[in-house]
N, CA, C and O of each residue as an XYZ file, in Angstrom:
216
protein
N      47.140    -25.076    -11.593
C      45.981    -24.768    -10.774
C      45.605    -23.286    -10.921
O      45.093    -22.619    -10.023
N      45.945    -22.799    -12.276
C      45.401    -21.555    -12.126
C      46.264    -20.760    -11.187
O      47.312    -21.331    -10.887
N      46.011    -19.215    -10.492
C      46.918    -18.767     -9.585
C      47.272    -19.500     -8.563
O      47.021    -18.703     -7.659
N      47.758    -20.636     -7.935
C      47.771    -21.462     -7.260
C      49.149    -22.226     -7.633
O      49.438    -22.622     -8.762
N      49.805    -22.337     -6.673
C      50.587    -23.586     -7.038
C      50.579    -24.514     -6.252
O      51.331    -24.077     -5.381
N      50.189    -25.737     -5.845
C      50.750    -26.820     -5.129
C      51.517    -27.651     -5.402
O      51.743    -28.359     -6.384
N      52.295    -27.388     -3.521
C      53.918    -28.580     -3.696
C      53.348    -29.677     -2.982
O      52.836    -29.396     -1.898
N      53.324    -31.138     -3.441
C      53.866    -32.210     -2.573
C      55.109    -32.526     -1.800
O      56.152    -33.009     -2.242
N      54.831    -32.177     -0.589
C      56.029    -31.648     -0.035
C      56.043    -33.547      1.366
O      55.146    -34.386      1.284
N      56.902    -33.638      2.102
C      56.945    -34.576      3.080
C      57.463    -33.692      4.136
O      58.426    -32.967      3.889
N      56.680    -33.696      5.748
C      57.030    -33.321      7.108
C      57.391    -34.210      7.921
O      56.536    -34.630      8.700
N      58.498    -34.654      7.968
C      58.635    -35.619      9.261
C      58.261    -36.601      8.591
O      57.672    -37.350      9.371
N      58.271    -37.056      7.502
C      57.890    -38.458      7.214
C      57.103    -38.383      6.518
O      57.395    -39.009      5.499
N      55.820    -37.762      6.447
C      54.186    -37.529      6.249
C      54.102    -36.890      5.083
O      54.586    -35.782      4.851
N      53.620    -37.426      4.493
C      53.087    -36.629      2.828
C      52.074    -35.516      3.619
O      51.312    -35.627      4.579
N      52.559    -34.061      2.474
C      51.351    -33.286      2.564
C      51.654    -32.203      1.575
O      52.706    -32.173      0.937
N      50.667    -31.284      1.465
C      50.601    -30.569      0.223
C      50.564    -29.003      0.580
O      50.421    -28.473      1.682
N      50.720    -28.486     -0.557
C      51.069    -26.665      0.335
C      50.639    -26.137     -1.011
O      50.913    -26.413     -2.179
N      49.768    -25.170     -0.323
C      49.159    -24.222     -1.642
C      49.943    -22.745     -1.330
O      50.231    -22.233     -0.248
N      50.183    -22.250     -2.785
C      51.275    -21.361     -2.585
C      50.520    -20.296     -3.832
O      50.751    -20.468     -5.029
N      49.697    -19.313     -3.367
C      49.311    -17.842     -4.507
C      50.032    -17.380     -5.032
O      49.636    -17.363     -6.197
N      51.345    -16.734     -4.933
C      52.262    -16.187     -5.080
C      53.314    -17.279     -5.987
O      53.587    -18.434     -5.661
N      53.711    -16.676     -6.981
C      55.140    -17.906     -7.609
C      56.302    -18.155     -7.273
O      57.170    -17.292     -7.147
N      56.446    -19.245     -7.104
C      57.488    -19.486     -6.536
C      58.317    -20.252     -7.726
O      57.834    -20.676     -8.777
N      60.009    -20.343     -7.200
C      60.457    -20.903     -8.526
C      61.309    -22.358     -7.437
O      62.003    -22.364     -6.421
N      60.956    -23.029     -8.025
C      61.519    -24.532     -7.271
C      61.588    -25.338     -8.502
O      61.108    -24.971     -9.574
N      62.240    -26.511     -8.295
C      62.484    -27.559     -9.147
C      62.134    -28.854     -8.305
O      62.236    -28.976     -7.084
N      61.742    -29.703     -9.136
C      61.291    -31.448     -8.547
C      62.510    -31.578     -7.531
O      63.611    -31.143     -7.869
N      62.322    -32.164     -6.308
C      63.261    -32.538     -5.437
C      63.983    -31.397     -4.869
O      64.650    -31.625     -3.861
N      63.972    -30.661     -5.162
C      64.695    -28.975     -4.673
C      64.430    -28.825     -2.933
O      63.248    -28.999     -2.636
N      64.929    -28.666     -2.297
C      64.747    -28.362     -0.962
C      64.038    -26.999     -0.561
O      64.590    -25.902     -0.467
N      62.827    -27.268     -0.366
C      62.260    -25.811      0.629
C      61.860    -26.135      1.620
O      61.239    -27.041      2.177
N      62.598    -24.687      1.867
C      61.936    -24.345      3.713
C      60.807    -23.244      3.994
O      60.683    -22.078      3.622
N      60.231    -23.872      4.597
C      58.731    -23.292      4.776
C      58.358    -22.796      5.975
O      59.338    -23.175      6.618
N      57.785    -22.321      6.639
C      57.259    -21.792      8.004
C      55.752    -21.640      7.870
O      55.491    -20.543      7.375
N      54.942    -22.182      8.074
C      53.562    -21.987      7.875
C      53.380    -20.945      8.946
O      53.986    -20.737      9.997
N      51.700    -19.967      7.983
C      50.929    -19.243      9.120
C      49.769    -20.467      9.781
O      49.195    -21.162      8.942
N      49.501    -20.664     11.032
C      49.040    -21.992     11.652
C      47.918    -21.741     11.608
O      47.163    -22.648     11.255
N      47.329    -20.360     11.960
C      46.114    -19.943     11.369
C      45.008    -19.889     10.183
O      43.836    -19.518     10.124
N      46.008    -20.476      9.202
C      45.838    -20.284      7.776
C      45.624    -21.712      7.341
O      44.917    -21.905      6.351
N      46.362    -23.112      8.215
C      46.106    -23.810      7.914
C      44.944    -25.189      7.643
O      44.427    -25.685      8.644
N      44.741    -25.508      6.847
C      43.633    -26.556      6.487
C      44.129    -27.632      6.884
O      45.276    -27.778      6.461
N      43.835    -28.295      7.394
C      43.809    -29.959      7.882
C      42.708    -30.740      7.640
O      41.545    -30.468      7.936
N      43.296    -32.130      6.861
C      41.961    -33.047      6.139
C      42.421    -34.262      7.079
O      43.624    -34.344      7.330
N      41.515    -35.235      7.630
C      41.520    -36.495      7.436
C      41.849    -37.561      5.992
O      41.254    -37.799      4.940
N      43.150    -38.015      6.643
C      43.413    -39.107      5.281
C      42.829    -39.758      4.588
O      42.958    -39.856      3.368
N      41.697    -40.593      5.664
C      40.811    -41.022      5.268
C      39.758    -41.326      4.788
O      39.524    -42.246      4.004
N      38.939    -40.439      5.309
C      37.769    -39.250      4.975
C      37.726    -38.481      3.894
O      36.779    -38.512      3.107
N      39.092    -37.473      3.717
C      38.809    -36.545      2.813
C      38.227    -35.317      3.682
O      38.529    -34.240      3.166
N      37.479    -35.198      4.851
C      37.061    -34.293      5.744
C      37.772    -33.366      6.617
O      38.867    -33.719      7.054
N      37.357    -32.375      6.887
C      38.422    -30.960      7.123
C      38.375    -31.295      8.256
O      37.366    -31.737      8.807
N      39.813    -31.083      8.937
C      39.657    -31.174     10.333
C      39.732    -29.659     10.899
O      40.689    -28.891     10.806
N      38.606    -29.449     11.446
C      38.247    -28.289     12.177
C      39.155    -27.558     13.424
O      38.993    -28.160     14.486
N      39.579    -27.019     13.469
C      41.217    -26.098     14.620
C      40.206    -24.845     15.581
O      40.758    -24.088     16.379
């Protein structure tokens, strides 16, 4: 993705995805721990495809 990396990552069960600017070095299945800024975050409808607005 260009400067970008996205992980398919699972929360609690739930597929979701994490965009990461900066490189990170991980491997398929590798365990990370993450702390999101909550401010920062994007939320879509599954269904839709539509941003859910915070």
């Amino acid at each position: 993705m260009g400067s970008e990396t996205q992980v398919h990552l699972t929360i609690r069960g739930e597929p979701a995805v994490a965009m990461f600017r900066e490189k990170i070095s991980a491997r398929p299945w590798e365990t990370l721990f993450v702390e999101p800024e909550v401010a920062k975050l994007n939320l879509f409808d599954p269904e839709t495809g539509r941003s859910l607005e915070t």
